[in-house]
C-alpha positions in Angstrom: -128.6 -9.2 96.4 -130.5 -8.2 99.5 -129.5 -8.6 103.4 -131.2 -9.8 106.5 -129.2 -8.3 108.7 -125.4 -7.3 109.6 -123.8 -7.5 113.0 -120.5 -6.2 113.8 -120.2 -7.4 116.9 -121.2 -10.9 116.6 -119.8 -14.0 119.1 -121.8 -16.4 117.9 -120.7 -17.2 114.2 -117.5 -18.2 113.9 -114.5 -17.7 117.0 -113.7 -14.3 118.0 -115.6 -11.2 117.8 -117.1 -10.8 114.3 -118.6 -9.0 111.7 -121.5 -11.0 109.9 -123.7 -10.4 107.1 -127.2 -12.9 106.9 -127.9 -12.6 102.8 -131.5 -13.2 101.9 -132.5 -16.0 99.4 -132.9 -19.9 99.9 -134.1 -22.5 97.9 -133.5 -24.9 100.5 -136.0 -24.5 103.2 -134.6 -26.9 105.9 -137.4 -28.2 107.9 -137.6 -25.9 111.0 -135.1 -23.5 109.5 -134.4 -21.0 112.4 -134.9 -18.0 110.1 -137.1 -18.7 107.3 -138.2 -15.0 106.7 -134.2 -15.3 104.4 -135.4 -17.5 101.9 -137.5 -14.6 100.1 -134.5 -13.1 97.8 -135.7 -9.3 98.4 -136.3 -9.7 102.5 -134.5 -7.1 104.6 -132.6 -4.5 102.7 -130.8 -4.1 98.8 -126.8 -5.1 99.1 -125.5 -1.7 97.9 -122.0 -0.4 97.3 -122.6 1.5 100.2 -123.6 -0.6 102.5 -120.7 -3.3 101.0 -118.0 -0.5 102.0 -119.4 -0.3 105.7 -118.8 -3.9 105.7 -116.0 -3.4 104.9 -115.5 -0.6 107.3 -116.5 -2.7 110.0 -113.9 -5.1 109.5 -110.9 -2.4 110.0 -110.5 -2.4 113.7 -107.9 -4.5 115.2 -110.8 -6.9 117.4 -112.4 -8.1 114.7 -111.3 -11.4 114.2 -113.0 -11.6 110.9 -116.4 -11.9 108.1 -118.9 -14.5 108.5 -121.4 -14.8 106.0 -124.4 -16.8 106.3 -128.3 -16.5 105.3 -130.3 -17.0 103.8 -127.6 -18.9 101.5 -124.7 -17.1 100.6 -124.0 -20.1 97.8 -127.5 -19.3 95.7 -126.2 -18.6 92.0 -128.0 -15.1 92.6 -125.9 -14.2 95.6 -122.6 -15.6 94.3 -121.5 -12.5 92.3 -121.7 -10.2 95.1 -120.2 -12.8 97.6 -117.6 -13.4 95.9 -116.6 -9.4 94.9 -117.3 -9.2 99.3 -115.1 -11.2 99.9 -112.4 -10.8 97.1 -112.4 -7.1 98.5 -112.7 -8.2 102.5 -109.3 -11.0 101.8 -107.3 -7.9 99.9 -107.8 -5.2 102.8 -107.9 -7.6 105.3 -105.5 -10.9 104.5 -105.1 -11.1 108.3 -108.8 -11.8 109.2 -110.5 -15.0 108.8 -113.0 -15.9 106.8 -116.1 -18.3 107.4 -119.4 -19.3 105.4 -122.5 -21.3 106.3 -123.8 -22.9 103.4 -127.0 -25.5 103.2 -124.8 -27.1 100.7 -122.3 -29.7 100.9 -118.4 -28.9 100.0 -118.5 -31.3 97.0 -121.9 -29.6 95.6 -120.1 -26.1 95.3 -118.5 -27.0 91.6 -119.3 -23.6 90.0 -116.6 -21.5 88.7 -118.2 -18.8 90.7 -118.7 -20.9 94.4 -115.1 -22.2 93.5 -114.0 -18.7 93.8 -116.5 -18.0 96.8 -114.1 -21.2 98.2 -110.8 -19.7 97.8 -111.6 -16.8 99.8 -112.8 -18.6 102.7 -110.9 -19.9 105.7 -113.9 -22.4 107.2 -116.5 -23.4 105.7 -119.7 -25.1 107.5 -121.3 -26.9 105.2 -124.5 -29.3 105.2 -128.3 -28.6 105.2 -129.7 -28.6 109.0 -131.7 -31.8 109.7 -133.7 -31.8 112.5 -133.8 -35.1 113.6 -129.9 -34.7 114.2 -130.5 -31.1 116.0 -127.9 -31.1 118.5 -127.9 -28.1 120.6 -124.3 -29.0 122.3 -122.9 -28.6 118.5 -120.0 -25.6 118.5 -120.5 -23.0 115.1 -123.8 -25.4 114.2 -127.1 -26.8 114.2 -127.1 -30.6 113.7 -124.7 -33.5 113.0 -124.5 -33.7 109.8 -122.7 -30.8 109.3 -119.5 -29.9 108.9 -116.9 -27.2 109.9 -114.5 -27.7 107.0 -111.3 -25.8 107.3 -110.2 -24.9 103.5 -106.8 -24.1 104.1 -106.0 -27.2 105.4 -108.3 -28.8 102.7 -106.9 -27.4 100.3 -103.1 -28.3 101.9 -104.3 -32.4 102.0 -106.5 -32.4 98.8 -109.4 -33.9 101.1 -112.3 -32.3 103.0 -110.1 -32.0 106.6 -112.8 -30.7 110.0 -111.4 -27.5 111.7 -110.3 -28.0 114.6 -109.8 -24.8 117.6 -108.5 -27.0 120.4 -111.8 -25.5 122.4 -113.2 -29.3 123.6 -109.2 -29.9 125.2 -109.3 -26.7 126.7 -106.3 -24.8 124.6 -108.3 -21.5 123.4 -108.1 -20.2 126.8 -104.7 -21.9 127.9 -105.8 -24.5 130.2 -104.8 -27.5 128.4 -102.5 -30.1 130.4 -100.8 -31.8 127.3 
């Protein structure tokens, strides 16, 4: 597997301060993608044990709220082995940090044994190709309608797909709700 980029400082992926990894490879191409240079599977840099264990590293320090992975697309059958053995790593040092995914795919189409693991792992998953005619730019953690921000745990808890939900629109994440 190859990287775009990592950021370990990242606001914009997920709540919290973050540490994200943007895996290369997509045979999606959304229309207008905002970073088509991830679909070729050997952009950026090789995804080596090294650089996995300052990842990991990165993840240690008491701020980070937790891993976001996005791409590229993490869910490509060529990515999914070293996803998975990220993130089954990440979820044992770490069982305290959360743990998001973007994925071009839709929940339902992840069936593999492999994205099924990939799914157990994660904590939120946002799920959906990006559409451009239903770009919305007033969307939290995504690019257009149709997606979804899916969390798992609850998911998993109700046996449907069940929207995550941070109380940010009422206010709560900074303590200003009135009821």
């Amino acid at each position: 597997m190859y990287y775009a980029a990592i950021k370990t400082l990242d606001i914009a992926n997920g709540p919290g301060l973050r540490t994200t990894l943007f895996v290369s490879g997509c045979t999606r191409h959304c229309k207008e993608c905002f970073q088509p240079q991830t679909w070729d599977f050997q952009y950026g840099e090789p995804f080596t044990p090294e650089v996995r264990q300052q990842l990991l590293d990165s993840l240690a320090p008491e701020h980070i709220a937790g891993l976001t992975l996005l791409g590229g697309e993490p869910f490509e059958p060529q990515n999914q082995p070293e996803v998975a053995e990220l993130l089954k790593l990440a979820k044992q040092r770490y069982p305290h940090k959360s743990y998001w995914a973007f994925t071009g795919y839709t929940l339902e189409e992840l069936t593999s044994p492999l994205a099924q693991e990939i799914l157990s792992y994660l904590d939120v998953l946002v799920d959906g190709p990006f559409e451009v005619e239903k770009k919305d730019l007033s969307l939290r953690f995504r690019g257009s309608s149709n997606q979804r921000i899916i969390d798992l745990n609850k998911t998993r808890h109700n046996g449907i797909p069940t929207l995550w939900d941070d109380g940010y629109r009422r206010g709560e994440i900074y303590g200003t709700s009135k009821g």
